[in-house]
N, C-alpha and C positions, 0 to 999 in steps of 0.2 A: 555280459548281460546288461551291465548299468549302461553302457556306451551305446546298448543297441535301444534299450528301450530309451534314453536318450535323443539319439538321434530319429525317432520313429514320432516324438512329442515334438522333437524340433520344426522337421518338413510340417506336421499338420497343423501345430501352431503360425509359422510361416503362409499358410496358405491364408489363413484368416486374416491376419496381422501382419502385415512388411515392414516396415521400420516406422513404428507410434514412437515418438520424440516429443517431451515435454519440451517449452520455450526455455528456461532457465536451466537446464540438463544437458549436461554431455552422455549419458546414459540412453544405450540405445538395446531393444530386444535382446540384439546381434551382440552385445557386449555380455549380456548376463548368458548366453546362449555358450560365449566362450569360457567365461569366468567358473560356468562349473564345471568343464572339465577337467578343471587342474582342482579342485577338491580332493578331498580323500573319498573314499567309495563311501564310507559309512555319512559322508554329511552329503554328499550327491542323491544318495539314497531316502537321509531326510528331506532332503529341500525338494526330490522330484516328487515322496511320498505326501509332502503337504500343501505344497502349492503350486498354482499354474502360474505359465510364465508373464501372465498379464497381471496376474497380483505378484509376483517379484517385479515387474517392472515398478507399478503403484506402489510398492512399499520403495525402493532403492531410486525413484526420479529424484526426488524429493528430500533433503536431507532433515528437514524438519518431521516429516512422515515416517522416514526411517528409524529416527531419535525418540521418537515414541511410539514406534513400534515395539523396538529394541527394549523399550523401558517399560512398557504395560509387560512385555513377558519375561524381564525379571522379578516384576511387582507379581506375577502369578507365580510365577517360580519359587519364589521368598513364600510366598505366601501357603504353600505346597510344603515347602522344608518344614517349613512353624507347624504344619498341621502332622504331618509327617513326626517330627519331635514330641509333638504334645501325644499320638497317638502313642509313640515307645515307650513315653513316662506314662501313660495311663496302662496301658498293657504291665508294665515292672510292677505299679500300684497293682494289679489286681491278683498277678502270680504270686505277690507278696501275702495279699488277703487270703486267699486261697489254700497259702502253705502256712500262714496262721502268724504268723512274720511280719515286723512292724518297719525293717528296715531293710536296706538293700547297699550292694555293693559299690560305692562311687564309682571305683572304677570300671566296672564292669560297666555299669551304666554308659558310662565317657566312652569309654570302647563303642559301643552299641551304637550312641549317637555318631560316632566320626565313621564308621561303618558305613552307615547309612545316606552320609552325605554323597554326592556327585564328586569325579574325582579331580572336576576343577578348584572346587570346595576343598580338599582332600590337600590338594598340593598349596595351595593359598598358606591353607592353615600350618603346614609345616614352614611355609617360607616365613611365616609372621613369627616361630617358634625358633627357628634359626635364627632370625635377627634380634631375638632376647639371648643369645648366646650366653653371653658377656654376664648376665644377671644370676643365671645357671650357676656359670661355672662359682660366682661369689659365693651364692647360697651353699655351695658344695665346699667350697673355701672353709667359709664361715660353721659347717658342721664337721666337718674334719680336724677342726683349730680347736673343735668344742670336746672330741674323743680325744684328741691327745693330751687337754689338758683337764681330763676328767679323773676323779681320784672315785677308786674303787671303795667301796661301802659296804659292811655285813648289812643281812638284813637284821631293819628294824633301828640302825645306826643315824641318826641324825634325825626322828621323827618322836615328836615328843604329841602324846595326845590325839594319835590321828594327822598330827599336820607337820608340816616339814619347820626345822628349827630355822631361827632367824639368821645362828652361825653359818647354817648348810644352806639358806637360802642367799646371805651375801658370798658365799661358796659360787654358787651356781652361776649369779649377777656377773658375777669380775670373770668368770670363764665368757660366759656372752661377751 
């Protein structure tokens, strides 16, 4: 179906238009006419569902045209997320007001937001998360080093007054 309607926008664009060539461009109708056939259906499907082939030509002659095209619609896109995000923090604020609750669940919250992001967003953010590997594993290190070298405590043992004893607090220091 994409191929047909496709090729049914091609002929009658062609008819109007033969081959418009910018002076400084290798970029010919003929070229962008080829280029989305080898897309995936669902970006062939975008690109036939929002623009004609004489505003892809005008967007892609041009590299500086393209360059901020490309960039005014991530500046809307960003700008979409933010609104997007601040709308799910305001919604959590009001179920919160609502059920009489003055606080919420970080994580749930974090869930919510990465949820909602795009899933090139999605994969970004785990790549940036894998490349702290190394920091992880420390941190895990470092509270693992802390349970093995923890000394068991009755309650009520090392707290004089409400507050933890200065013994049990250089206790604690030299385990860190």
């Amino acid at each position: 179906m994409c191929n047909k309607k496709l090729n049914r926008i091609m002929r009658s664009t062609e008819v109007v238009i033969t081959e418009k060539k910018q002076e400084n461009s290798n970029i010919e109708l003929g070229h962008i006419y080829d280029a989305i056939r080898y897309l995936e259906p669902e970006q062939q499907m975008n690109i036939l569902a929002n623009y004609k082939f004489i505003e892809l030509y005008d967007i892609l002659s041009s590299k500086e045209t393209y360059e901020k095209y490309i960039n005014d619609l991530f500046a809307v896109s960003h700008e979409y997320t933010n609104r997007a995000i601040a709308l799910m923090s305001l919604h959590t604020k009001v179920v919160l007001q609502s059920m009489g609750k003055q606080s919420f669940d970080i994580l749930d919250s974090m869930g919510q937001v990465y949820d909602s992001l795009p899933d090139i967003d999605k994969k970004i953010f785990c790549e940036n998360m894998l490349q702290k590997k190394g920091f992880f594993q420390d941190v895990y290190k470092m509270m693992m080093n802390s349970f093995e070298n923890a000394v068991e405590v009755e309650k009520g043992e090392g707290i004089e007054n409400g507050e933890v004893s200065k013994k049990w607090r250089n206790n604690i220091v030299e385990m860190v």
